[in-house]
N, C-alpha and C positions, 0 to 999 in steps of 0.2 A: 472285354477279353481281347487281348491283343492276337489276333492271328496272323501267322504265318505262311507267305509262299516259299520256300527255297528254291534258287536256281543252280545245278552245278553246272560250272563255266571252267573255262579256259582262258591262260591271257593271247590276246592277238585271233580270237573266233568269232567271223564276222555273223556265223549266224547267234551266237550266243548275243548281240547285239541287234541283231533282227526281233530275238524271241523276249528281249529288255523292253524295244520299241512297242511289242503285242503288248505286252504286259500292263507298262504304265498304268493306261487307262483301265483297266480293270481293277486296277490296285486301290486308285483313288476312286473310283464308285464304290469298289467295298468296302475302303478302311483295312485292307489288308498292306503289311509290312513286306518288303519282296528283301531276304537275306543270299548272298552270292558268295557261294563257296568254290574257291577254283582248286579243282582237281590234282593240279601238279603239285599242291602243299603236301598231299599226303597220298603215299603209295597204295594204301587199299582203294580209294576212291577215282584214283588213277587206272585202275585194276576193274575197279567194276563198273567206270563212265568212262572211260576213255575214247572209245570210239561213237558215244552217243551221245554225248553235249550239244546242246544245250538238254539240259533234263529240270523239270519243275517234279517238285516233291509237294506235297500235300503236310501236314500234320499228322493226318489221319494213315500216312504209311501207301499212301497212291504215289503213282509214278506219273509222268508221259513225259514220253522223249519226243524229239524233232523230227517229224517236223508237227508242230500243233497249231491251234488258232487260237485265239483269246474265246470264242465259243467254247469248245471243247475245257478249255479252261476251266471256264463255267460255269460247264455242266459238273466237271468232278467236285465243286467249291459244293454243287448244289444237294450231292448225291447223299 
């Protein structure tokens, strides 16, 4: 099963780029995919992340916004 992290991002957010850098290595110890959806494509998501980017999304409908660690990651991959 191919799982998914989502990231919504922005273009030009340096922490959106910090929270890519946490990511990586979790990614590839799990086998997980990281998909990056920038916010300013579409007006609702603009709307509802806009001031909290970087945000990770789950599959399972979890959240956590910025600022996070690759632990906490982790733990919601784990929960």
């Amino acid at each position: 099963m191919d799982q998914v992290i989502t990231l919504y991002t922005g273009a030009n957010c340096h922490l959106c780029e910090q929270a890519k850098a946490l990511l990586y290595p979790l990614l590839s110890e799990r086998g997980l995919r990281l998909v990056e959806i920038d916010i300013h494509q579409n007006e609702q998501l603009k709307e509802q992340y806009g001031i909290r980017i970087p945000v990770v999304a789950l599959t399972n409908g979890q959240e956590k916004g910025w600022p996070f660690t690759a632990a906490q990651i982790g733990r919601l991959l784990d929960a």
